[in-house]
N, CA and C atoms as an extended XYZ file, in Angstrom:
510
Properties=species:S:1:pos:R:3:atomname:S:1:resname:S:1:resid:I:1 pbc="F F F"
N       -16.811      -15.844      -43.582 N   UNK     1
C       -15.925      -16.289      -42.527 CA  UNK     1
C       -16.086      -15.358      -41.343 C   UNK     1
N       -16.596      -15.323      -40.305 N   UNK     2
C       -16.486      -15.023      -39.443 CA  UNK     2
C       -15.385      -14.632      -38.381 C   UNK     2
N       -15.226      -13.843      -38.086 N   UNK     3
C       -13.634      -13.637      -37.065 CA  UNK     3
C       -13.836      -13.910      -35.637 C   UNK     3
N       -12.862      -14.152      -34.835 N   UNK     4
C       -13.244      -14.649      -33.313 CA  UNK     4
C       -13.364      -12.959      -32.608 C   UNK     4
N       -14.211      -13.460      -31.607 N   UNK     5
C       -14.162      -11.905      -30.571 CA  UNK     5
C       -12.542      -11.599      -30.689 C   UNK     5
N       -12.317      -10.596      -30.570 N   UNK     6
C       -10.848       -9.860      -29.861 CA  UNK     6
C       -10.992      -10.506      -28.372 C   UNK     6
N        -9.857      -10.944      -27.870 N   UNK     7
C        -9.609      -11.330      -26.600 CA  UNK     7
C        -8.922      -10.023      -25.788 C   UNK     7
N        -9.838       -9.877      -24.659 N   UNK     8
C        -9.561       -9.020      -23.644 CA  UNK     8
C        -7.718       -8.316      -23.629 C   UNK     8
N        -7.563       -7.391      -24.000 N   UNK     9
C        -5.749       -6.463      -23.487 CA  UNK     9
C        -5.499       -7.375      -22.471 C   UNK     9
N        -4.098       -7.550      -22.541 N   UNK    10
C        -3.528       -8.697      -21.326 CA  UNK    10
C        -3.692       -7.435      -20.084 C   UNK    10
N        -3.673       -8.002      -18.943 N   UNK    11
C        -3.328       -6.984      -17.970 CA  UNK    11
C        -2.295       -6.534      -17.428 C   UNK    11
N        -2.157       -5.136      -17.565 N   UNK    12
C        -0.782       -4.523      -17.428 CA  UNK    12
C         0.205       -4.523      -15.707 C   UNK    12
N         1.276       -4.851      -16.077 N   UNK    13
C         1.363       -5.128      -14.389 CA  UNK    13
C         0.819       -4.169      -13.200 C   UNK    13
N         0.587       -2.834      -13.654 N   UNK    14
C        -0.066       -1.666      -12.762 CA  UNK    14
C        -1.247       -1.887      -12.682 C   UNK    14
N        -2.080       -2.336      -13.207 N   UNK    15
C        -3.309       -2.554      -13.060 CA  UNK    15
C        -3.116       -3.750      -12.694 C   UNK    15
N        -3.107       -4.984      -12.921 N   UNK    16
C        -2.856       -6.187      -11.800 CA  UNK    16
C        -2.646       -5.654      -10.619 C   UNK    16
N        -1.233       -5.031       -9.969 N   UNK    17
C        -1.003       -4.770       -8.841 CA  UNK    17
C        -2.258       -3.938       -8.446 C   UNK    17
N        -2.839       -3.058       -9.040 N   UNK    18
C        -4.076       -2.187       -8.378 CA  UNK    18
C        -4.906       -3.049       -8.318 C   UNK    18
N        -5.805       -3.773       -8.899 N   UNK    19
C        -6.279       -5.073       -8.163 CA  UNK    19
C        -6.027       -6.057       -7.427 C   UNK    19
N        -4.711       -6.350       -7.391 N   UNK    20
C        -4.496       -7.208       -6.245 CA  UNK    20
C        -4.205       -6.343       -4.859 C   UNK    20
N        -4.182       -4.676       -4.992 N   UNK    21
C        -4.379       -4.021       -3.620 CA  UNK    21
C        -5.493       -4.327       -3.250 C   UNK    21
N        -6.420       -3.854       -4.102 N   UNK    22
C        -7.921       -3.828       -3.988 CA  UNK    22
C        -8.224       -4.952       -3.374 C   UNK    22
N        -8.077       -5.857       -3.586 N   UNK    23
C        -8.636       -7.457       -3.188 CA  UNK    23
C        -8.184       -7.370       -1.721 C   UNK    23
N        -6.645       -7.204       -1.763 N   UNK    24
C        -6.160       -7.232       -0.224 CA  UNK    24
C        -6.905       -6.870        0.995 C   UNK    24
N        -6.967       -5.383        0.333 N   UNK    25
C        -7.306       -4.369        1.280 CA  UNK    25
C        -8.709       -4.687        1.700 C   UNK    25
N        -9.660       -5.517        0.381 N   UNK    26
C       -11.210       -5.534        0.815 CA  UNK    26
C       -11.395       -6.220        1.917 C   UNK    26
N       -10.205       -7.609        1.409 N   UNK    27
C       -10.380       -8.800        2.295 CA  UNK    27
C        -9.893       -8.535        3.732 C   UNK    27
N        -8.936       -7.890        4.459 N   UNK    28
C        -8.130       -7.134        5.517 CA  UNK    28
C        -9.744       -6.877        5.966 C   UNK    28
N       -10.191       -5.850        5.240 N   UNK    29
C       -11.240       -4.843        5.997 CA  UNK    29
C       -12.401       -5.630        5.954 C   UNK    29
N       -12.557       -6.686        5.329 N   UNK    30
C       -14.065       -6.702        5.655 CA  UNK    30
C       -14.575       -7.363        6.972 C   UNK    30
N       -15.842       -7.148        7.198 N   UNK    31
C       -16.530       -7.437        8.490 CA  UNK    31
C       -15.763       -9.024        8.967 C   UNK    31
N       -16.219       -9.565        8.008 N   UNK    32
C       -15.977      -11.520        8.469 CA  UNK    32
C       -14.624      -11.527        8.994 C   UNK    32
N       -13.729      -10.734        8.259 N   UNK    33
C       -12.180      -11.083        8.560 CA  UNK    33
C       -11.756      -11.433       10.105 C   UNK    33
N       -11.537      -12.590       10.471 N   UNK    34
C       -10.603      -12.230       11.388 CA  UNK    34
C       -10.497      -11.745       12.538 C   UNK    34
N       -11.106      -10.790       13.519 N   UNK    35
C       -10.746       -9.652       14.452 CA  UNK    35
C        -9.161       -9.808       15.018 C   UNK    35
N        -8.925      -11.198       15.391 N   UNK    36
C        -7.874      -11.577       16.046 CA  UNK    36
C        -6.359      -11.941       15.029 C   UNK    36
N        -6.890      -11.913       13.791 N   UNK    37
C        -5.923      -12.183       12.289 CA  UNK    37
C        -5.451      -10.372       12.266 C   UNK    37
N        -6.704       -9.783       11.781 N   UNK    38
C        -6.199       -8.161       11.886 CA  UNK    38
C        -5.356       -7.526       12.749 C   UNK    38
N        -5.581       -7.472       14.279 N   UNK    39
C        -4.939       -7.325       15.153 CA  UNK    39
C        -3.460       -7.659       14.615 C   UNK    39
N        -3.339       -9.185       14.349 N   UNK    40
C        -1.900       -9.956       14.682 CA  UNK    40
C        -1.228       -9.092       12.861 C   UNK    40
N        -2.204       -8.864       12.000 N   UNK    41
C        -1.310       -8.279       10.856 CA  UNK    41
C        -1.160       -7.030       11.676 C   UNK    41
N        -1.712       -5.575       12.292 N   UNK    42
C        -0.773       -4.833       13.083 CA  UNK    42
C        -0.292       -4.679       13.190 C   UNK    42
N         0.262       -5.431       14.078 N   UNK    43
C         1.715       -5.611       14.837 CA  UNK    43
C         2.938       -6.688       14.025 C   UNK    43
N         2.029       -6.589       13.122 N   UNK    44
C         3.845       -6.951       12.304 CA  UNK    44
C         4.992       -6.202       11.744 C   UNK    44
N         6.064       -6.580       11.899 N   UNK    45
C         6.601       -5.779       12.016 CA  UNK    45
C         8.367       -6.259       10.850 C   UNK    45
N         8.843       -5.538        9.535 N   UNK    46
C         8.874       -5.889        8.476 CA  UNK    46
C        10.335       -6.779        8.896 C   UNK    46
N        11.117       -6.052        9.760 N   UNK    47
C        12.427       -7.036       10.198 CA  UNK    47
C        12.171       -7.878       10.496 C   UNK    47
N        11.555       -8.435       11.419 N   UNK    48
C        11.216       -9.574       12.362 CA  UNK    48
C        10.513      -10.339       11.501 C   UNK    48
N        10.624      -11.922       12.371 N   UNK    49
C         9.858      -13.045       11.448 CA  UNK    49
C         7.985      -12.796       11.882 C   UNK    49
N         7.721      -13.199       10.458 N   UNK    50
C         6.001      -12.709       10.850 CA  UNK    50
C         5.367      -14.349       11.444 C   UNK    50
N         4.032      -13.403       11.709 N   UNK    51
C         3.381      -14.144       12.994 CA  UNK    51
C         2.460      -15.783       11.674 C   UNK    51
N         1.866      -16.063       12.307 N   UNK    52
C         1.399      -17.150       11.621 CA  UNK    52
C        -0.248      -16.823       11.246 C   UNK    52
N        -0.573      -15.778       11.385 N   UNK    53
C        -1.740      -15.005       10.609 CA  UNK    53
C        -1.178      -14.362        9.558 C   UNK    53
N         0.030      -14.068        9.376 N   UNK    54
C         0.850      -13.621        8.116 CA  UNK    54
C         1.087      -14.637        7.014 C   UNK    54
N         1.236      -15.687        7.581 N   UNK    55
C         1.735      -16.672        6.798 CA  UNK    55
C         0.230      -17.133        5.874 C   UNK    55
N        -0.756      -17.425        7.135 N   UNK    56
C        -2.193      -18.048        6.475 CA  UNK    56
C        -2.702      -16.869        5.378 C   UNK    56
N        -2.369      -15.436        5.908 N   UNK    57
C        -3.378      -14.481        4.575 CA  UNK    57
C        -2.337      -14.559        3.293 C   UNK    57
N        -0.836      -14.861        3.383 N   UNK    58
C         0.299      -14.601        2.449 CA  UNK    58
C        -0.057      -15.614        1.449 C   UNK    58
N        -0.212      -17.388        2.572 N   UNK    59
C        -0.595      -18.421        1.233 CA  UNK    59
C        -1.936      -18.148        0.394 C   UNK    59
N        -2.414      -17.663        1.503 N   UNK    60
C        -4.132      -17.367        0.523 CA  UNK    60
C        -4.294      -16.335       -0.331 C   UNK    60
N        -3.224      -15.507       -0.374 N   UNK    61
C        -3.832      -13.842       -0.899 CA  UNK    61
C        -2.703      -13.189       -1.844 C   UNK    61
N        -1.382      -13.403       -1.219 N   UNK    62
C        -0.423      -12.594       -2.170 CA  UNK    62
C        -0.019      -13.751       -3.601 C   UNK    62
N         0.918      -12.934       -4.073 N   UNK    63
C         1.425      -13.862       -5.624 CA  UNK    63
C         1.915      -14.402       -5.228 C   UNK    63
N         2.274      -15.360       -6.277 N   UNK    64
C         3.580      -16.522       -6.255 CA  UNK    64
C         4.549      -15.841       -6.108 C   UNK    64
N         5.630      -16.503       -5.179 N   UNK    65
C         6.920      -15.988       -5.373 CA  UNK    65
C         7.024      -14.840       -4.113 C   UNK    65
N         5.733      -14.404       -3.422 N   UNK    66
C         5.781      -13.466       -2.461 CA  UNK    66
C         6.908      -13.469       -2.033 C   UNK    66
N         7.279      -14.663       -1.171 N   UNK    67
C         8.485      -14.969       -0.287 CA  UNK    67
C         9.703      -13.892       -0.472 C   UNK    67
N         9.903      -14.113       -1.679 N   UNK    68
C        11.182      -13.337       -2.472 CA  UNK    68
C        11.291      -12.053       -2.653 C   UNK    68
N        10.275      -11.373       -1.643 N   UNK    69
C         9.922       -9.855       -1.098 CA  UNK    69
C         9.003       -9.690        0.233 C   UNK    69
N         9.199      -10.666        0.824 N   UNK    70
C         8.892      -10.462        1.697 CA  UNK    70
C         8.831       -9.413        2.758 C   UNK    70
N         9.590       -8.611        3.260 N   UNK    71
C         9.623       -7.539        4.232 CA  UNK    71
C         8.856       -6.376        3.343 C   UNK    71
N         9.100       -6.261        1.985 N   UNK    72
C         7.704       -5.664        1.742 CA  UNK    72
C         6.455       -5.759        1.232 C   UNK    72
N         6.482       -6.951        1.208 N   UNK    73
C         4.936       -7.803        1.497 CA  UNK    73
C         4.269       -7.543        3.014 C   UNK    73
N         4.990       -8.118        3.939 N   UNK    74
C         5.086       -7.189        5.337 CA  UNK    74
C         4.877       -6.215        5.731 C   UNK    74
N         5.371       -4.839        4.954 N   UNK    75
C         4.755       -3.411        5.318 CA  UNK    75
C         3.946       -3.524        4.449 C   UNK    75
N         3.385       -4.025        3.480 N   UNK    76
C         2.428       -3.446        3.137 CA  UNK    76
C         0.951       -4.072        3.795 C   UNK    76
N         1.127       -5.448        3.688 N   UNK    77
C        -0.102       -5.901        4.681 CA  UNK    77
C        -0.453       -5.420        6.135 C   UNK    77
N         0.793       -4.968        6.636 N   UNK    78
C         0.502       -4.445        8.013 CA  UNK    78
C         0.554       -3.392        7.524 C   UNK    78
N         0.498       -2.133        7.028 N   UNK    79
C         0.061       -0.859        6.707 CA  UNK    79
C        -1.470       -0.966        6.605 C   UNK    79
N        -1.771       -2.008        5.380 N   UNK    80
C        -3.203       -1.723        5.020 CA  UNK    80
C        -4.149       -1.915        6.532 C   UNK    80
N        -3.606       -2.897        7.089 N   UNK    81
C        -4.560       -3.732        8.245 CA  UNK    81
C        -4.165       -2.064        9.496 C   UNK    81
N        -3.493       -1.379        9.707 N   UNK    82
C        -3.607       -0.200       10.703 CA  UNK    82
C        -4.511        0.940        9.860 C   UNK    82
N        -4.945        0.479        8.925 N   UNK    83
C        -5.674        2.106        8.161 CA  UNK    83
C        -7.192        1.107        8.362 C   UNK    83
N        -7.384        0.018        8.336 N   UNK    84
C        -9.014       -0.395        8.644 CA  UNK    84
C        -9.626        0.108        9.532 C   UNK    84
N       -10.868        0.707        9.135 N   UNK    85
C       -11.922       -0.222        8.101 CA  UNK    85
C       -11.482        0.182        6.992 C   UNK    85
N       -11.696        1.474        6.843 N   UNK    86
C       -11.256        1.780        5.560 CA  UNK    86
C       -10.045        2.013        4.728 C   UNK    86
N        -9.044        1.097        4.660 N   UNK    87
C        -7.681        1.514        4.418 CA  UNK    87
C        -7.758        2.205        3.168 C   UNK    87
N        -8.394        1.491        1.736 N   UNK    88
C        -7.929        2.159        0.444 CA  UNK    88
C        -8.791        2.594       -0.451 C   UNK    88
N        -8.899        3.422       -0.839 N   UNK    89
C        -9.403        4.453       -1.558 CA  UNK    89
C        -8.824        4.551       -2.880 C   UNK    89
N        -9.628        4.023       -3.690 N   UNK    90
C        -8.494        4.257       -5.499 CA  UNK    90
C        -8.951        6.099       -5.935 C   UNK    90
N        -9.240        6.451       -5.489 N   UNK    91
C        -9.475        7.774       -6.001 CA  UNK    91
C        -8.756        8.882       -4.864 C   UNK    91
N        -8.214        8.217       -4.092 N   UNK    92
C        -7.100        9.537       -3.256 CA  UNK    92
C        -5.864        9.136       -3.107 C   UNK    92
N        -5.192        9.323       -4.037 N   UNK    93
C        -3.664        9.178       -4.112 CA  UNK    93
C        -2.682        9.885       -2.723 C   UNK    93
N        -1.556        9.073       -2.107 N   UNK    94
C        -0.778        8.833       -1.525 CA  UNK    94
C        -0.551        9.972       -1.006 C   UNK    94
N        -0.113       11.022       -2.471 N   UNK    95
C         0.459       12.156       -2.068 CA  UNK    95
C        -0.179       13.360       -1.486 C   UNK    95
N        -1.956       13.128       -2.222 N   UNK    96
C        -2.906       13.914       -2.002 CA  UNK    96
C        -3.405       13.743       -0.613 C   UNK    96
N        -3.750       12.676       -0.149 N   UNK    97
C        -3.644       12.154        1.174 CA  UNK    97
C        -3.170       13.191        1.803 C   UNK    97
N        -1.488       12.678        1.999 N   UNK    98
C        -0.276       12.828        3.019 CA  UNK    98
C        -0.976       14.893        3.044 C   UNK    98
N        -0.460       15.432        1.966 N   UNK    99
C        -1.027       17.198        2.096 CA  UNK    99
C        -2.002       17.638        2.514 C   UNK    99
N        -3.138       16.931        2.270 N   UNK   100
C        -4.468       17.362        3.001 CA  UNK   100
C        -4.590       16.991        4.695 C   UNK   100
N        -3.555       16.164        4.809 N   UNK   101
C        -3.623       15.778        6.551 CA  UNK   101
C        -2.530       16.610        7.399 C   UNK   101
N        -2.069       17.267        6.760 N   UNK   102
C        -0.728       17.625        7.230 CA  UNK   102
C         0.439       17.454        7.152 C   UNK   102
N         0.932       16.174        6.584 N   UNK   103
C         2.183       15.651        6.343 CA  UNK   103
C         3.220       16.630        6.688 C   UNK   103
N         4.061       16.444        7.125 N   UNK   104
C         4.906       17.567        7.083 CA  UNK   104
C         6.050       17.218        5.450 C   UNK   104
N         6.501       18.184        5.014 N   UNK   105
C         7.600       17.850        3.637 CA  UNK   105
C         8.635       17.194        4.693 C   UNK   105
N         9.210       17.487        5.646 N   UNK   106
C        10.200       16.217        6.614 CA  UNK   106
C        10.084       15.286        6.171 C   UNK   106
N         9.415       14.791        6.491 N   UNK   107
C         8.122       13.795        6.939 CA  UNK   107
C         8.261       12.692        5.455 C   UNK   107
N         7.890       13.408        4.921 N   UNK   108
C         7.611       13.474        3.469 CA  UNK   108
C         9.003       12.837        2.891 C   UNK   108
N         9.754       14.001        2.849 N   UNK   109
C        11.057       14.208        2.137 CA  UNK   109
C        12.034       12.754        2.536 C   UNK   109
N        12.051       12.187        3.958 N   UNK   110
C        12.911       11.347        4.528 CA  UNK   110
C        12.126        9.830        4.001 C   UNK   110
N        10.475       10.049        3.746 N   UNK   111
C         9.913        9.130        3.390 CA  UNK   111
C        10.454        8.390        1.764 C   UNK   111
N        10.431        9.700        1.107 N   UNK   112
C        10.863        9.259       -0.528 CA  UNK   112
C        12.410        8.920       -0.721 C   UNK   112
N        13.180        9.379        0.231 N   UNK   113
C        14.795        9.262        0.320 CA  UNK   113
C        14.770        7.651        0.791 C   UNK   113
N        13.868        7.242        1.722 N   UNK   114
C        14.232        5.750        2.036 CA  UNK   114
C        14.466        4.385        1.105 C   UNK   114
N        14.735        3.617        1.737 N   UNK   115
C        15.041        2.008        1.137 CA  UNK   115
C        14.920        1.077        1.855 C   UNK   115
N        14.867        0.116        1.631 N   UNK   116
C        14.922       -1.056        2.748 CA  UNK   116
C        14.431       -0.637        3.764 C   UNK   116
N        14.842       -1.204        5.080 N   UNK   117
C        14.308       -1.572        6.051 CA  UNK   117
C        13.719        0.129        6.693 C   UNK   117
N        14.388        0.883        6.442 N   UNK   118
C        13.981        2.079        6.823 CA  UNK   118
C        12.785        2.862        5.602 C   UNK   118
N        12.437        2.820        4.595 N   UNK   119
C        11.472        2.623        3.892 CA  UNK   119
C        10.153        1.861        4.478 C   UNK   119
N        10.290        0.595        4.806 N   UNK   120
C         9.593        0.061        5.171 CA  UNK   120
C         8.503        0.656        7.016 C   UNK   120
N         9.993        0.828        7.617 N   UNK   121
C         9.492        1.675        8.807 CA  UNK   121
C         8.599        2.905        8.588 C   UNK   121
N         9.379        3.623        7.694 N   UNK   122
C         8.425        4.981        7.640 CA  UNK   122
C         7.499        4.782        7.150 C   UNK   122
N         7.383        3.819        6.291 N   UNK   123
C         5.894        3.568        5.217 CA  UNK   123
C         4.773        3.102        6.148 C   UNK   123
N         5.051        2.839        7.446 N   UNK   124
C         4.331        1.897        8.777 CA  UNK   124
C         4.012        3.704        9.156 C   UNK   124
N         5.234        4.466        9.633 N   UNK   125
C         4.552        5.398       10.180 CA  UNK   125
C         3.628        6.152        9.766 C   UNK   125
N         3.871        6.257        8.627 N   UNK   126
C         2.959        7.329        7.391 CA  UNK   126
C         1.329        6.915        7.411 C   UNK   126
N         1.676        5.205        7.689 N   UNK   127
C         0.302        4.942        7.819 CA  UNK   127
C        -0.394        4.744        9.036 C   UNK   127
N         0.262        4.999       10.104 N   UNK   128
C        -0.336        5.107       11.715 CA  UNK   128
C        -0.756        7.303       11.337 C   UNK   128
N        -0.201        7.155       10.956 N   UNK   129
C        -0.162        9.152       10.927 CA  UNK   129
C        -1.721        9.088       10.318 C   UNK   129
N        -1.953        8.361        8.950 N   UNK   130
C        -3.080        8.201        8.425 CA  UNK   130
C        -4.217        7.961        9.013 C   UNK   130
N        -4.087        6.868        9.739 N   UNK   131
C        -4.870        6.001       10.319 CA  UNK   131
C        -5.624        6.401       11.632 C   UNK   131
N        -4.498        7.677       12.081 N   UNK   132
C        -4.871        8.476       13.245 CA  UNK   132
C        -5.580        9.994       13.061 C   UNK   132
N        -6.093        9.744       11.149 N   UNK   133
C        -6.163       11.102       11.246 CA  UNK   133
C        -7.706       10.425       10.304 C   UNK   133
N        -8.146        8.829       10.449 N   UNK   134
C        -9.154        8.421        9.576 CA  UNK   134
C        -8.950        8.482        8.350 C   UNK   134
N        -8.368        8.334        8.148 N   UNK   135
C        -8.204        9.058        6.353 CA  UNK   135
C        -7.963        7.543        5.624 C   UNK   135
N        -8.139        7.470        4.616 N   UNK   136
C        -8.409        6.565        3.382 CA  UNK   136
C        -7.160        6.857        2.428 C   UNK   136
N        -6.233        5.946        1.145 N   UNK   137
C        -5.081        6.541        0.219 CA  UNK   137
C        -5.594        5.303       -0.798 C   UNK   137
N        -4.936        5.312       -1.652 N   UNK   138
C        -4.790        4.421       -2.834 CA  UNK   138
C        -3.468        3.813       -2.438 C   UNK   138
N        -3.544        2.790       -1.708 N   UNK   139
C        -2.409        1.579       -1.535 CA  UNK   139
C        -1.442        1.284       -2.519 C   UNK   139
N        -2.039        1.348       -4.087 N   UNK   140
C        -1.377        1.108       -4.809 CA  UNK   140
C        -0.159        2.132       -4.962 C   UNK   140
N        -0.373        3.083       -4.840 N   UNK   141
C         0.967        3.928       -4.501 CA  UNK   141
C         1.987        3.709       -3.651 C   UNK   141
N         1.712        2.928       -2.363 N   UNK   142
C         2.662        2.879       -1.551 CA  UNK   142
C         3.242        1.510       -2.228 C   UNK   142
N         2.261        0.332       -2.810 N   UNK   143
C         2.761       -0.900       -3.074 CA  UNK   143
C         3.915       -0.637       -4.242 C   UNK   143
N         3.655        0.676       -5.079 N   UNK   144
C         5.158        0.651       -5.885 CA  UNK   144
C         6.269        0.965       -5.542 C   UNK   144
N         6.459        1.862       -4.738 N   UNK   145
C         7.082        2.736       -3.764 CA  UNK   145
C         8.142        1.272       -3.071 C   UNK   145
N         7.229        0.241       -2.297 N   UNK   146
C         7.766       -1.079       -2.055 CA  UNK   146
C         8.164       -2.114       -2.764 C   UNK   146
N         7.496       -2.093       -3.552 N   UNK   147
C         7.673       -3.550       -4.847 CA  UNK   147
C         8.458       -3.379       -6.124 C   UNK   147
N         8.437       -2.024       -6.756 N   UNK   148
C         9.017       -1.931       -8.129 CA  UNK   148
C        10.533       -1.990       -7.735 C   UNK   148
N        10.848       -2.176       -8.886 N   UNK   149
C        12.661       -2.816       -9.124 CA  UNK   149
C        13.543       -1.135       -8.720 C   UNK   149
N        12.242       -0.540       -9.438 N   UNK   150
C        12.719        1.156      -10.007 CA  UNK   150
C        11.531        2.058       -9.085 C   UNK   150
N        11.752        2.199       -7.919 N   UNK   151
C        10.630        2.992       -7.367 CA  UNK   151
C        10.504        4.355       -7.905 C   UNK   151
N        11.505        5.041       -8.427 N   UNK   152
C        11.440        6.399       -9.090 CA  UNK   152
C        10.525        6.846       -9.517 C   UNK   152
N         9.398        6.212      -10.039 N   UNK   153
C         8.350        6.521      -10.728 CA  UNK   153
C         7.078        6.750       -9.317 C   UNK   153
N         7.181        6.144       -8.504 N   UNK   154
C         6.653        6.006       -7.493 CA  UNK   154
C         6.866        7.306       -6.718 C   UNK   154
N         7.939        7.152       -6.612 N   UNK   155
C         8.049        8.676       -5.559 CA  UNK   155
C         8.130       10.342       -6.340 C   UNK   155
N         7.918       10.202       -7.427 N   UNK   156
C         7.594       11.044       -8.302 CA  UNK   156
C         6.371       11.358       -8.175 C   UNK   156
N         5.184       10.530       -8.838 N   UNK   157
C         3.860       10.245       -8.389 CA  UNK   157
C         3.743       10.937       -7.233 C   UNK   157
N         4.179       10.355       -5.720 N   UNK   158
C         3.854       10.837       -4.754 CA  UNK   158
C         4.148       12.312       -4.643 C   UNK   158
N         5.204       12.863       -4.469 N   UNK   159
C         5.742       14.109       -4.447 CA  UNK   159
C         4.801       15.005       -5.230 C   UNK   159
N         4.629       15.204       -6.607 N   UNK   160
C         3.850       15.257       -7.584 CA  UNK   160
C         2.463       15.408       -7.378 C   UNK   160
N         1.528       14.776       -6.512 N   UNK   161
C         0.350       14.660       -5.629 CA  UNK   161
C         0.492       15.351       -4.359 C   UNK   161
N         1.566       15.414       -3.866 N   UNK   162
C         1.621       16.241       -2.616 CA  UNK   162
C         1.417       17.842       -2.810 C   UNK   162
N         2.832       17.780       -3.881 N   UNK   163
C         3.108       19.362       -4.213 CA  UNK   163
C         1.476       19.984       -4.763 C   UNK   163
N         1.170       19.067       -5.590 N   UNK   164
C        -0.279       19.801       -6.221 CA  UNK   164
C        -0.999       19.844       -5.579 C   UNK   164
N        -1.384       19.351       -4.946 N   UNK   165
C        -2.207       19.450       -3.154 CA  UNK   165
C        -2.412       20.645       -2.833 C   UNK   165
N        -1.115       20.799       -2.137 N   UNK   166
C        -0.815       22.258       -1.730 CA  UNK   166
C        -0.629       23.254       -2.091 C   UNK   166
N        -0.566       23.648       -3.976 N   UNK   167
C        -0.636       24.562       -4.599 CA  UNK   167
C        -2.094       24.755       -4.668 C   UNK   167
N        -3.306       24.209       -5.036 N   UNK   168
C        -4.087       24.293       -5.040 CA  UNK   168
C        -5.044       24.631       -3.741 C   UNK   168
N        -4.162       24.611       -2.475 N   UNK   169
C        -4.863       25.254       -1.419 CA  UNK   169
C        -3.922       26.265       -1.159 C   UNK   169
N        -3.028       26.834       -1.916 N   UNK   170
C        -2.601       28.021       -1.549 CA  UNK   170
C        -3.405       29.339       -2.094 C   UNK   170
């Protein structure tokens, strides 16, 4: 009797979400995209109603159910689209990032304290700060930070990557 292959580990929601950054971010950055779609993700902005290049990459690209998180579906697509070409990097975490560029712990500190709509703002600035300094992060960090029920784990992570950062260049 023969047994069937083992079927593939289901995929864990962290790894889903890290591939569906990945995908995002490729599709945002790559050459074909858009010039005038990129631009308009930019300038979006997470209060306000989004533009109708938001809407066309949202039906094509995010999950079901996006809608029902929207404003941070919002910062995060317009985060990734201000860090192009290269927004994400799976091998330089958030926190490691933010320390090697300077971040200030302010900076930092007011970032992990946020929620809502002010979360969302700083998570925009963090990534113009990035974006102005060339630098590359692992998206998927900021996408938990935005999306999980329980970000705690998220801003742990980050902090955690920062602090070790900077012990290691002390």
């Amino acid at each position: 009797m023969t047994h069937p292959a083992p079927a593939d580990p289901p995929e864990t929601p962290s790894t889903s979400l890290a591939s569906l950054i990945g995908h995002l971010a490729a599709t945002i950055a790559a050459e074909h995209f858009p010039t005038g779609d990129r631009a308009a993700l930019r300038r979006l902005k997470p209060d306000a109603p989004p533009n109708l290049a938001f809407y066309r990459f949202a039906f094509r690209h995010l999950p079901q159910n996006w809608e029902n998180r929207r404003t941070a579906w919002t910062a995060l697509v317009a985060g990734i689209a201000l860090m192009c070409p290269k927004p994400h990097r799976q091998d330089r975490s958030v926190g490691l990032t933010l320390a090697e560029t300077g971040y200030s712990e302010k900076r930092l500190e007011r970032l992990l304290a946020a929620e809502g709509d002010t979360l969302h703002t700083l998570l925009l600035r963090a990534a113009r700060f990035l974006a102005a300094k060339n630098e590359s992060c692992n998206w998927t960090d900021f996408a938990h930070l935005l999306l999980d029920r329980n970000p705690e784990k998220a801003r742990l992570k980050i902090a955690r990557d920062y602090y070790r950062s900077l012990k290691d260049h002390d």
